[in-house]
C-alpha positions as CSV (number, residue, x, y, z in Angstrom):
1,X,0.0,0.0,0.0
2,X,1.4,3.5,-0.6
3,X,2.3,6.2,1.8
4,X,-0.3,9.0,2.1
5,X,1.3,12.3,2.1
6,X,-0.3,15.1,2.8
7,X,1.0,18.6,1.3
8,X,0.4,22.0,3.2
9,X,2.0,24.9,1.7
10,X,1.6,28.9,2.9
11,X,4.0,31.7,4.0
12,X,2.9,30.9,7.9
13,X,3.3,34.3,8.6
14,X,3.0,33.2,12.0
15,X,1.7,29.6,11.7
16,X,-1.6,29.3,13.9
17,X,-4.2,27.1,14.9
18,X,-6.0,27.2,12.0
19,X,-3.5,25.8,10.4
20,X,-2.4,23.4,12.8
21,X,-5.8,21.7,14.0
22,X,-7.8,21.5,10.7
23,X,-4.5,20.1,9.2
24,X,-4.6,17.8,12.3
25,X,-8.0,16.8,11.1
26,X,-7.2,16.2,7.6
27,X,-4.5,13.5,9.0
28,X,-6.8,11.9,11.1
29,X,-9.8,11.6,9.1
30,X,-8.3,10.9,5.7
31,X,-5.7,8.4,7.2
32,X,-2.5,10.3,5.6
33,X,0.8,9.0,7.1
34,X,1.9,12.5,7.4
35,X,1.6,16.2,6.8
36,X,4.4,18.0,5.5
37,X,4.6,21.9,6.0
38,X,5.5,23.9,3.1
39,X,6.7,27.5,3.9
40,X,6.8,29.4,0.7
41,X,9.7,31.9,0.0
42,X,8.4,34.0,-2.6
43,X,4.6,33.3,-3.0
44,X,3.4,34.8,-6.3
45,X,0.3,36.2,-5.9
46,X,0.5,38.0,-2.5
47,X,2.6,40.6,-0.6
48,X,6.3,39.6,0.9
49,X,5.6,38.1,4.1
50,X,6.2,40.2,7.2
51,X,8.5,37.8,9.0
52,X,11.4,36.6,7.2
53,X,11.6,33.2,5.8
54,X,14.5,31.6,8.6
55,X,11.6,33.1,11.4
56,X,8.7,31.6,9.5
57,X,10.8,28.3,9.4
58,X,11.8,28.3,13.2
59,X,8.0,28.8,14.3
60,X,6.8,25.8,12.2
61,X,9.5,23.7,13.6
62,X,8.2,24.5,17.0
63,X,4.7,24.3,16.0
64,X,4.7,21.2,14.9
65,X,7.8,19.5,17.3
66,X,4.9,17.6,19.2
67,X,3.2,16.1,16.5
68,X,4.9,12.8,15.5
69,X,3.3,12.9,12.0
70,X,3.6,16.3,10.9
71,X,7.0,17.3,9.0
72,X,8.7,20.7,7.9
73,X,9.8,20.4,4.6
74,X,12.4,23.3,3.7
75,X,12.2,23.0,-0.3
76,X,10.7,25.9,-1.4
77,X,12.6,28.2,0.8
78,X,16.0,26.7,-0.4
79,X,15.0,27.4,-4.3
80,X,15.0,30.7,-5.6
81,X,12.7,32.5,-7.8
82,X,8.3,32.4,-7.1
83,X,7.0,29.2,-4.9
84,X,4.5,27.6,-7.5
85,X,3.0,24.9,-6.3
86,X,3.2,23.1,-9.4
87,X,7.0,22.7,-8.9
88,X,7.2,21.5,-5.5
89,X,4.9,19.0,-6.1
90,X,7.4,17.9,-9.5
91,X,10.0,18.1,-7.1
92,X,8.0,16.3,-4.6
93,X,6.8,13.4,-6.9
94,X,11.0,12.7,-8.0
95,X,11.4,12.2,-4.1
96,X,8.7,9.9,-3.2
97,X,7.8,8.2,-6.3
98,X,5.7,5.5,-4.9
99,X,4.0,7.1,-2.8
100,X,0.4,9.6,-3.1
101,X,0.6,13.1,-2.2
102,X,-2.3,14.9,-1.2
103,X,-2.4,18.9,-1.7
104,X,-4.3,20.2,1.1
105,X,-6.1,23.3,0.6
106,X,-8.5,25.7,2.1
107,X,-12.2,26.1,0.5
108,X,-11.1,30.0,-0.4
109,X,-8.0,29.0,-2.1
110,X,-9.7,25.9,-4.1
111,X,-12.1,28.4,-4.8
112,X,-9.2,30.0,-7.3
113,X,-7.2,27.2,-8.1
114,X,-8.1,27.7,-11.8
115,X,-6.5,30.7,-11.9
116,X,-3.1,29.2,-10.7
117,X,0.3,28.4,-12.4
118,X,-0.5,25.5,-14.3
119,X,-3.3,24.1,-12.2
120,X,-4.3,21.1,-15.0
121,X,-0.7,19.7,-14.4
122,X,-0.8,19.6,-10.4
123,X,-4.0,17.5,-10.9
124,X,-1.6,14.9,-12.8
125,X,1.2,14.7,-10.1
126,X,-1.7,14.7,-7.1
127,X,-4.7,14.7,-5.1
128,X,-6.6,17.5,-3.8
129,X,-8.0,17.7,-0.1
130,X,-10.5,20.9,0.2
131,X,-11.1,21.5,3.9
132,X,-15.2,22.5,4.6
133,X,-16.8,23.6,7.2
134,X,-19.2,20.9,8.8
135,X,-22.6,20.6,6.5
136,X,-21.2,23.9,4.3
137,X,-22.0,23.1,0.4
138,X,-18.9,24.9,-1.5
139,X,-20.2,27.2,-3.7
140,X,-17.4,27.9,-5.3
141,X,-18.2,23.7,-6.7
142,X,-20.7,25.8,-9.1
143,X,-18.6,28.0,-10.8
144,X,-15.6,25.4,-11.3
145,X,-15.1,23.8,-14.7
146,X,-16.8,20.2,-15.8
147,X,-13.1,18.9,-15.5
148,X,-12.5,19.7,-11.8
149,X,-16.6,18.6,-10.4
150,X,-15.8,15.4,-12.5
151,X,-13.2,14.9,-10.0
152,X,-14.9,15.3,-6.6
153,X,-15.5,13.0,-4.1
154,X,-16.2,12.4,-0.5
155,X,-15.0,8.9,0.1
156,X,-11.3,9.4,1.6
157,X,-10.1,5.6,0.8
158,X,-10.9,6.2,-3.0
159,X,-7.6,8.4,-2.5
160,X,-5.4,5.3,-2.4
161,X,-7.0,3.6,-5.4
162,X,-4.7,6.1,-8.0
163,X,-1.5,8.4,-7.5
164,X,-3.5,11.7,-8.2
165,X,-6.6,13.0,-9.8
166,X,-9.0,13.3,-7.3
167,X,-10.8,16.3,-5.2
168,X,-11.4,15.2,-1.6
169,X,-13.8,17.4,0.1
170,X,-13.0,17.0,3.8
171,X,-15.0,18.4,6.8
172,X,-13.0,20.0,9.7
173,X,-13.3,22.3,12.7
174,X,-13.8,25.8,11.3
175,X,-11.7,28.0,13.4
176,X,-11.6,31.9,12.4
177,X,-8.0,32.6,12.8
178,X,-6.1,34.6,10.2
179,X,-2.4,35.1,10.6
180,X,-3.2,39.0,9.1
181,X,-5.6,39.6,12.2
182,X,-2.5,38.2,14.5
183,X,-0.2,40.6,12.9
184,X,-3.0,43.6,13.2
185,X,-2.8,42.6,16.9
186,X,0.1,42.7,17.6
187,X,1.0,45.8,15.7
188,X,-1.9,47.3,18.1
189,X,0.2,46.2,21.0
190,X,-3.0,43.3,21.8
191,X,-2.3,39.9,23.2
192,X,-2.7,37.0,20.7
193,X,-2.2,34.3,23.0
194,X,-4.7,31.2,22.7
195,X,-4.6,32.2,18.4
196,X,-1.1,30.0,18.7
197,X,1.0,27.6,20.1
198,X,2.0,28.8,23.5
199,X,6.3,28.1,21.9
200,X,4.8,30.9,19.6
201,X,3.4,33.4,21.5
202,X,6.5,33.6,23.5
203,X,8.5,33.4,20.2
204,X,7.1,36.1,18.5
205,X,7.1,38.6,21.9
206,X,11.2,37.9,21.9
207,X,11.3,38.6,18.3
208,X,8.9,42.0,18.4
209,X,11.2,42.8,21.5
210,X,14.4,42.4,19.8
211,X,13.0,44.3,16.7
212,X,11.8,47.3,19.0
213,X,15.6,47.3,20.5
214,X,17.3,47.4,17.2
């Protein structure tokens, strides 16, 4: 049987609990084998983060040091140039040939992923898991093309019957955290404890300190 491995990419600019639980979720109830966090360098289609890329790192590596299946995976901050998904996921597929990888996304960004950088190709080289909110109908489904509805399903084991193709739509938690309302708190000098890891919220007040000091 292959390994199911789930793929989470985003600048984490701070990671949160709303990445962490729902991808939580996703591992659980899909039976992946792990989830491997993505921190993008240069993401295309969006301002330059607001903490640099070694920071970003750091905080997913504590994030996620308690969670035997969850993985940092450095890739896309170690190439240069824009972080399309398209080419981790090449990249991904030469490292772990036998095994399925599993893009996870969020029901907003599925909601585009026609209009990314060579989106029929990603559906060759993998599946796609769209995180809903409990009993929410997508209707974003609507406005998608015949090729991608075609493609949806709600039965997680049909994602080990092929290497890639299919659209899992996968009920979690829905937790309103944004990592822009963090930084907007904390740039009004407002606690965001209990929106993170606790190894984060103390992180990020050494780092704000250390940036005030400079």
């Amino acid at each position: 049987m292959s390994k199911l491995i789930g793929i989470l990419g985003g600048t984490f600019d701070p990671v949160h609990y709303g990445h962490l639980r729902p991808a939580l979720e996703v591992m659980q109830q899909a039976g992946l084998d792990e989830v491997r966090f993505i921190p993008n360098q240069l993401p295309p289609h969006r301002p330059q983060p607001w903490l640099d890329a070694a920071t970003r790192k750091e905080l997913v590596s504590l994030a996620i040091a308690d969670e035997p299946g969850f993985v940092l995976d450095e890739r896309e901050l170690l190439r240069d140039g824009p972080s399309y998904m398209v080419d981790t996921l090449a990249d991904l597929r030469c490292d772990f040939p036998e095994s399925t990888l599993c893009l996870i996304l969020g029901s907003d960004a599925f909601a585009g992923f026609t209009q990314w950088h060579e989106w029929q190709a990603i559906l060759g080289l993998c599946h796609i898991i769209v995180m809903t909110r409990p009993g929410a109908e997508l209707a974003s489904l609507h406005s998608q093309p015949a090729s991608i509805t075609a493609c949806i399903s709600h039965d997680a084991r049909a994602l080990r019957n092929s290497l890639h193709g299919l659209i899992l739509l996968q009920s979690v938690t829905p937790l309103d955290i944004s990592a822009s309302r963090i930084r907007e708190s904390l740039r009004q000098g407002l606690s965001v404890r209990y929106l993170l890891p606790d190894s984060i919220y103390h992180y990020l007040g050494q780092y704000l300190e250390g940036q005030h000091a400079i």
